[in-house]
C-alpha positions in Angstrom: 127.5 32.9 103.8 130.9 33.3 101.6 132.7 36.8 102.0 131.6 39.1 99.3 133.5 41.8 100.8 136.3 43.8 97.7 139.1 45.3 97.9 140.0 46.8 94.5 143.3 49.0 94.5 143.2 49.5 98.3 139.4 50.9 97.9 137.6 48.6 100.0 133.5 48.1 99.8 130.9 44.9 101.2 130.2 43.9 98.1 131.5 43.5 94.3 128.5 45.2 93.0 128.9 49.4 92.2 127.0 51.6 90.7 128.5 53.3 87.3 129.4 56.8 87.2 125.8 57.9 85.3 122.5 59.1 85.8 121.7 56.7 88.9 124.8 58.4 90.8 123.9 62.3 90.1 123.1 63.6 93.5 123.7 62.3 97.2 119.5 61.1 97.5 120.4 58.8 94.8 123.6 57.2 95.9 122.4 57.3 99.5 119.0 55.5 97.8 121.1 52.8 96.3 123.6 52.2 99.4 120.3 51.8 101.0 119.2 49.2 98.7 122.4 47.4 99.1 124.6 48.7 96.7 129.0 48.4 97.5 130.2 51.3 96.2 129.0 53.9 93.5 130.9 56.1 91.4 130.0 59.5 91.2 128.5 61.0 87.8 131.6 62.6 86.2 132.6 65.7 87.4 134.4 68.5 85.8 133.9 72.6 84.5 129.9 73.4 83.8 128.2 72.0 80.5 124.5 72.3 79.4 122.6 68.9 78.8 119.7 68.8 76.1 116.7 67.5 76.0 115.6 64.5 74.9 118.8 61.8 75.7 118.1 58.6 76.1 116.8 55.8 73.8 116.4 51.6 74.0 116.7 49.3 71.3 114.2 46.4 72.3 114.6 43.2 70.2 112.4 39.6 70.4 110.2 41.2 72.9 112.9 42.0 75.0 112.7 46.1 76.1 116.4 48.1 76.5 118.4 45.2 74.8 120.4 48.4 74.3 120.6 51.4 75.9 121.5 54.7 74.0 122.1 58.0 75.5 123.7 61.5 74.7 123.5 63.2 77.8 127.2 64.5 79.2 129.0 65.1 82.5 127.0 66.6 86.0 125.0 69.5 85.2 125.2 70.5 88.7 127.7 72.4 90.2 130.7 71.4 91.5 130.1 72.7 94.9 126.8 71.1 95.3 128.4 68.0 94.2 131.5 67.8 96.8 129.1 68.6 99.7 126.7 65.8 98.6 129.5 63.2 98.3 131.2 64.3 102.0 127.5 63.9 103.5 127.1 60.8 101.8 130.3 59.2 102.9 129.6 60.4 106.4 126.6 58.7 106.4 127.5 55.4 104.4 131.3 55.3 105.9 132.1 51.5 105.4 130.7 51.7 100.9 132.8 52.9 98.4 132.6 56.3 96.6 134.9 56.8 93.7 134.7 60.7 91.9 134.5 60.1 88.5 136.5 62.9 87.0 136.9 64.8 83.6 138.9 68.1 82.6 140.4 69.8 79.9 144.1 68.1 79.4 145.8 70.0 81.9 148.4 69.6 84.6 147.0 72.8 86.2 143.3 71.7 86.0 144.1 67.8 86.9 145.7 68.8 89.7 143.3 71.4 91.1 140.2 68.7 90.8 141.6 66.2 92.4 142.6 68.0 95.4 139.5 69.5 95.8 137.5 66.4 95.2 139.8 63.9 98.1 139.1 67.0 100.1 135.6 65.7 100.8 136.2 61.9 101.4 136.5 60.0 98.2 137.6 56.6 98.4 139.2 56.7 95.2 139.2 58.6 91.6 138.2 57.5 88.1 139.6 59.5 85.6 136.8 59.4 82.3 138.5 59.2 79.2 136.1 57.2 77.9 132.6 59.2 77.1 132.2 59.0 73.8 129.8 62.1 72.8 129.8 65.9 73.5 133.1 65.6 75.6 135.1 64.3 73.3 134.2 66.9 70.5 135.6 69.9 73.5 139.0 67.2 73.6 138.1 65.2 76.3 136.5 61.6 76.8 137.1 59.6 74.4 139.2 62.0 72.7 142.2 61.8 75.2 141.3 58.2 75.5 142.1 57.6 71.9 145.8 58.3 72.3 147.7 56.3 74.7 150.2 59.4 75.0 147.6 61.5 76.2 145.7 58.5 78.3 149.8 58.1 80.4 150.2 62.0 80.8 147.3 62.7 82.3 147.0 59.7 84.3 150.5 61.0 85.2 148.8 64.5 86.3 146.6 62.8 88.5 149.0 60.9 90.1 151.4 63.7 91.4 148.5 65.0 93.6 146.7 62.1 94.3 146.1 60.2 97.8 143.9 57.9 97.3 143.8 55.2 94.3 143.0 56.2 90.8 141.2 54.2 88.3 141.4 55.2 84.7 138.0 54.4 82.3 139.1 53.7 79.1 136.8 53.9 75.9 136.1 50.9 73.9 135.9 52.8 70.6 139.3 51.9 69.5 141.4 49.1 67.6 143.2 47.7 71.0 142.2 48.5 73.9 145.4 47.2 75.6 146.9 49.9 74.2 145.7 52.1 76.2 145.1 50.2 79.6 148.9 49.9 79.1 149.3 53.7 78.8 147.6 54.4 82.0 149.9 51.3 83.4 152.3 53.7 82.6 151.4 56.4 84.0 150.9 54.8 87.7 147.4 54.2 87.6 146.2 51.5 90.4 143.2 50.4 88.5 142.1 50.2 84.9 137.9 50.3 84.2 136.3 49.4 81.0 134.2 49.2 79.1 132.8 53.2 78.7 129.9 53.3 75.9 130.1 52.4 72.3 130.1 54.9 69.7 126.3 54.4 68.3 123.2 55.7 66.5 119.8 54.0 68.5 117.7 54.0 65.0 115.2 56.2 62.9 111.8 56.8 63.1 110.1 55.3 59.6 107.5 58.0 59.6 109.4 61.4 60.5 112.7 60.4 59.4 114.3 61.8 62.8 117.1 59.7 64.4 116.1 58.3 67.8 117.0 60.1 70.2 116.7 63.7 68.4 116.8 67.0 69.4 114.4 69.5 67.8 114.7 67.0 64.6 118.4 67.3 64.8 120.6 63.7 66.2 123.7 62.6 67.2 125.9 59.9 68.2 125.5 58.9 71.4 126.8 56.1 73.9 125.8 52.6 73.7 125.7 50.0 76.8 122.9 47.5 78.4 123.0 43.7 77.7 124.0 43.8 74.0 127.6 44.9 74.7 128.3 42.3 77.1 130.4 39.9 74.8 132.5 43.3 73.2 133.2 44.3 77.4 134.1 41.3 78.5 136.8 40.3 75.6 138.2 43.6 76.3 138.5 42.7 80.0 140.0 39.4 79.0 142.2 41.1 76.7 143.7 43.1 79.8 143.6 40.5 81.9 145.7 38.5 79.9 148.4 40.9 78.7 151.5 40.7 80.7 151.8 44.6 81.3 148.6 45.2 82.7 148.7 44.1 86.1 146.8 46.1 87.7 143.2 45.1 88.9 140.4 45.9 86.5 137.0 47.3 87.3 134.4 45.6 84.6 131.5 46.9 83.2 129.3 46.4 79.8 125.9 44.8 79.8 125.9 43.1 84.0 122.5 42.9 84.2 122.8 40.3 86.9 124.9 37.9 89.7 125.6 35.8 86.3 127.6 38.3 84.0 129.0 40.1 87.3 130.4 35.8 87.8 131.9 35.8 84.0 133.0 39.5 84.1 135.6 38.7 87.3 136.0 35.1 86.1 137.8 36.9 83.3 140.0 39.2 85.5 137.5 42.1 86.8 138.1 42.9 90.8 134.0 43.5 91.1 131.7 45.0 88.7 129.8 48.8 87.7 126.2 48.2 86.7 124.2 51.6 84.9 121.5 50.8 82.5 119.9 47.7 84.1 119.7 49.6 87.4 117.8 52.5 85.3 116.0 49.6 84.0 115.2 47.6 87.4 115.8 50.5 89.7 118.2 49.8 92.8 116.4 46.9 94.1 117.8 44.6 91.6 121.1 44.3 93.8 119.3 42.2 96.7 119.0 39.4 93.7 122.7 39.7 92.8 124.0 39.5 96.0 121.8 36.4 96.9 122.6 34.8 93.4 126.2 35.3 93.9 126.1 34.3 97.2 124.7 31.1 96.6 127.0 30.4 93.7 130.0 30.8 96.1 128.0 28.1 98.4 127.9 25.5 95.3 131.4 26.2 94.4 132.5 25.5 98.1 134.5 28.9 97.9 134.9 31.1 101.1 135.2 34.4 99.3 134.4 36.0 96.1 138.0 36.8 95.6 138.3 33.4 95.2 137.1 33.6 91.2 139.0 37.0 90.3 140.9 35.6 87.2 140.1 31.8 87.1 139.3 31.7 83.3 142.2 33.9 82.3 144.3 31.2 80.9 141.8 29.8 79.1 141.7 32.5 76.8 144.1 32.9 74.5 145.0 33.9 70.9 143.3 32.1 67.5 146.6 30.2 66.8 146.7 28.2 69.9 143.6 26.3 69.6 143.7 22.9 68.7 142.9 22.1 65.2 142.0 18.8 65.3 139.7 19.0 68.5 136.2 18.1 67.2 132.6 17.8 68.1 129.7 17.0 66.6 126.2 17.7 67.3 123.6 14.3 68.6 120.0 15.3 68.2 117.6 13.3 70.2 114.7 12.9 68.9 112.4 11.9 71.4 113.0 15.5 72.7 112.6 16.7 69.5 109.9 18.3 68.2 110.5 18.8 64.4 110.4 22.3 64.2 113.2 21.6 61.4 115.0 25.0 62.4 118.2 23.1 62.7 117.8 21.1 59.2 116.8 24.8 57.8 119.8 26.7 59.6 121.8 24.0 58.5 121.2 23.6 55.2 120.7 27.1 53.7 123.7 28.4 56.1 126.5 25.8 57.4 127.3 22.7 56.2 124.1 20.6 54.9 125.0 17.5 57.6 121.1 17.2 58.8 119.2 14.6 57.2 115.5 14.1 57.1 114.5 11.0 57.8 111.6 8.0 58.8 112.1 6.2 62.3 111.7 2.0 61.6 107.9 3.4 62.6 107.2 6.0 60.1 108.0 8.9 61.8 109.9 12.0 60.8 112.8 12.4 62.4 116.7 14.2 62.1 119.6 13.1 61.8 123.4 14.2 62.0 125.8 13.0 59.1 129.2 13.2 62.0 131.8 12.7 59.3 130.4 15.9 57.8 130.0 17.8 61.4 132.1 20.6 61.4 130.6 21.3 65.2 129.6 24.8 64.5 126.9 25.0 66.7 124.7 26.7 64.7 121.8 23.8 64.8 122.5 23.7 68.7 121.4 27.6 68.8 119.0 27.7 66.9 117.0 25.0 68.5 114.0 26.3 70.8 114.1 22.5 73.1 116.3 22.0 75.5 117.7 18.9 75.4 117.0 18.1 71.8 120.7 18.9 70.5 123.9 18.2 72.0 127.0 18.8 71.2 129.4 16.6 72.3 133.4 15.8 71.5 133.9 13.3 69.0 137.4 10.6 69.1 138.9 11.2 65.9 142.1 9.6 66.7 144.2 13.0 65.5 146.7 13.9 67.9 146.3 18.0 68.9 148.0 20.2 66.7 147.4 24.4 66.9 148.1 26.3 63.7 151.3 28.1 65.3 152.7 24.5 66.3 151.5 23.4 62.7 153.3 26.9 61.1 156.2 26.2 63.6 156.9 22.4 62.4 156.8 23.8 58.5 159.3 26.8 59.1 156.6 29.2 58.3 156.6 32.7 60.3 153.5 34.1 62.5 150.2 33.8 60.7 149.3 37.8 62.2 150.8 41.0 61.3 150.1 41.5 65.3 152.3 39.1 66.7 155.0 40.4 65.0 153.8 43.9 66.2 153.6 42.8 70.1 
C-alpha cells in the first residue's frame, strides 16, 4: 500500500482527502462522523461574529440525467456560536489527534478583530487556519469574503494580520470571481501566508421556475446570488490551480478544491500542483462514505504507477501547461473512424458538418454499406467528431507526419521582429 499520508504547510493528516469548510463540517458529530468514515482532515465551517441564515439555501442543477451537476447555495458563515464551536473542535481534536482540523475563519477587516480570532481559535487545538476571503454572497455585501478577496491589497494586509499572531500555518481561500486569480494568491504570498486554497464558489443564479417565475433557490419569492460548486466547476478550479502552480511567485503549497467528486479529479487536481484536496458538495451528495472509494482508487493508482507515496504526483503536469503562444503550430492530428466499431449514428458527420470543418464524408464500403470517412488534408483535429461520438473506439484521434518542423506563434512573432501577441505579457 503506497503512503497517502500529507503534509501541507507543516499541517500533517493520513490522507490527501479533507472535507471543505461548509455544511458537512458545522458541528463536532459531523466532523467526528466523517473522521470516522475515513476522512484526513476537515476544515471547520467558517467562523466569525453572529449572522442569521434563511431559509430555503440550496439548489442543484441536474443536466443529461445527471442530479447536482451543480450545486448552488446562499447560506453564510456558522450560525452557531463561537463558544459552542471552539469547544466542539478541542473535543474533536482530542478525540481524532493524528487528522487535520483547519478553522476556517472570517471577520470584519481588522487588525484588532484578526488578531483576537485567531488566538482564541489555536487556543483549542487547530492544526492550522484558513482565512475565507472567498464566499461570494451575504459576506461580501457586510465587506468580507469575496469582497476583501477582490483586492490583492486588502487579501496581503489581512493575511498580514493573521500572521503576527499566528502559530500554527495559515492558508488563505481565495475567490474565483475575479479576472486573475494569481493576483491575489500572490498578495497573500505577500503577506506570509504558508498555503494558498482555491477555488471558493462561483458567483451564480441556479435557474427559475417556468410556472411561478421565482428564482431557484428563493426566499419568500425573493432570490439572490449564491455560490456555485459540484462537478461543473472542475475545469474553471483546476486552471486556476494550474495558474498558481505555475507562476513563479507563488510557491507556496496549494490546497485544491472545485468539483472532486472522486480519487480521479483529487489525481488531476495535485497532478496540477495541489498538496491534497477539499471535497463539499459530492460529500453532501454521497454522504461521508464516499472517501473509502477514493482512498482505494488512489491507492491503487499509486500501485500501477509504481509510486511509493502520493507526494510523488504533487506538481508532475505543471510544466506541461503553459501559455497559448507556446504551442506548437504545426503539431497536427487528425481523427481515423473505424467503421467496423461504428455504428452510423452520423453524429460526427452532423457535428461536423453544420459546426467545424465539413471533412466527413458519407460513403458506400466495396459492399454497399454506409460508412464514414475523414478527408485528413482537411482535418483541422478539433475533436469535436471524437466527442461527440457515443462508441468507444469508433473515433480516434491520432498525430499525423506533416513534415513541418515545430514552430510556436511567439518563436514565429520572434523570427519576424513582431512584439508579444498579449497585452498580458507585457503586463507580467
Amino acid at each position: 500500500m503506497a503512503d497517502l499520508r500529507l503534509n501541507l504547510a507543516g499541517i500533517e493528516s493520513p490522507n490527501p482527502f479533507w472535507l471543505a469548510s461548509a455544511p458537512p463540517t458545522n458541528s463536532g458529530y459531523q466532523v467526528q462522523r466523517a473522521f470516522e468514515a475515513g476522512w484526513g482532515g476537515a476544515v471547520w465551517k467558517t467562523l466569525g461574529d453572529p449572522i442569521l441564515n434563511v431559509s430555503s439555501r440550496f439548489a442543484a442543477v441536474s443536466y443529461g440525467g445527471k442530479r447536482v451537476a451543480g450545486f448552488n447555495n446562499i447560506e453564510l458563515i456558522t450560525d452557531r456560536p463561537l463558544e459552542v464551536n471552539l469547544k466542539e473542535i478541542y473535543e474533536t481534536k482530542k478525540r481524532f489527534p493524528d487528522h487535520a482540523i483547519i478553522a476556517s475563519l472570517m471577520v470584519e477587516p481588522t487588525q484588532e478583530k484578526w488578531h483576537e480570532i485567531v488566538k482564541r481559535v489555536e487556543d483549542v487545538g487547530v492544526d492550522g487556519l484558513e482565512l475565507n476571503f472567498g464566499c461570494p454572497h451575504g459576506m461580501a455585501e457586510r465587506g468580507m469574503g469575496a469582497a476583501s478577496g477582490q483586492v490583492p491589497e486588502l487579501v496581503e494586509k489581512q493575511t498580514a494580520w493573521a500572521k503576527e499572531v499566528a502559530q500554527t500555518p495559515v492558508i488563505v481561500k481565495l475567490t474565483p470571481n475575479i479576472t486573475d486569480i494569481t493576483f491575489t494568491a500572490e498578495a497573500a504570498v505577500n503577506g506570509g501566508a504558508d498555503a494558498v486554497s482555491m477555488i471558493n464558489t462561483i458567483n451564480s443564479l441556479a435557474g427559475v421556475d417556468l410556472d411561478s417565475w421565482d428564482t431557484v433557490p428563493n426566499v419568500a419569492g425573493k432570490g439572490a446570488h449564491g455560490g456555485y460548486c459540484g462537478p461543473a466547476v472542475k475545469p474553471i478550479a483546476l486552471n486556476m490551480v494550474a495558474e498558481c502552480a505555475r507562476h513563479p511567485k507563488i510557491n507556496v503549497p496549494i490546497s485544491g478544491m472545485g468539483g472532486v467528486s472522486s480519487w480521479r479529479e483529487a489525481v488531476e487536481f495535485m497532478l496540477m500542483g495541489a498538496t491534497g484536496v477539499q471535497v463539499c458538495t459530492a460529500a453532501m451528495h454521497h454522504g461521508f462514505s464516499i472517501v473509502e472509494d477514493m482512498i482505494d482508487g488512489l491507492d491503487n493508482y499509486l500501485d500501477d504507477k509504481g509510486l511509493d507515496s502520493v507526494m510523488d504526483i504533487v506538481g508532475k503536469s505543471v510544466e506541461k501547461y503553459s501559455d497559448w503562444g507556446n504551442l506548437d503550430l504545426n503539431h497536427q492530428v487528425v481523427a481515423k473512424i473505424n467503421n467496423d466499431v461504428c455504428i452510423n449514428c452520423n453524429k460526427c458527420h452532423i457535428a461536423c458538418e453544420d459546426t467545424s470543418h465539413q471533412c466527413i464524408d458519407m460513403l458506400k464500403d466495396d459492399k454497399g454499406r454506409d460508412i464514414l470517412k475523414v478527408r485528413e488534408e482537411d482535418c483541422v483535429g478539433c475533436n469535436l467528431c471524437s466527442i461527440v461520438c457515443p462508441v468507444d473506439g469508433a473515433i480516434d484521434m491520432v498525430e499525423y507526419a506533416n513534415g513541418k518542423p515545430p514552430m510556436t506563434w511567439n518563436e514565429r512573432q520572434a523570427a519576424i521582429g513582431a512584439t508579444p501577441s498579449c497585452s498580458v505579457d507585457l503586463i507580467k
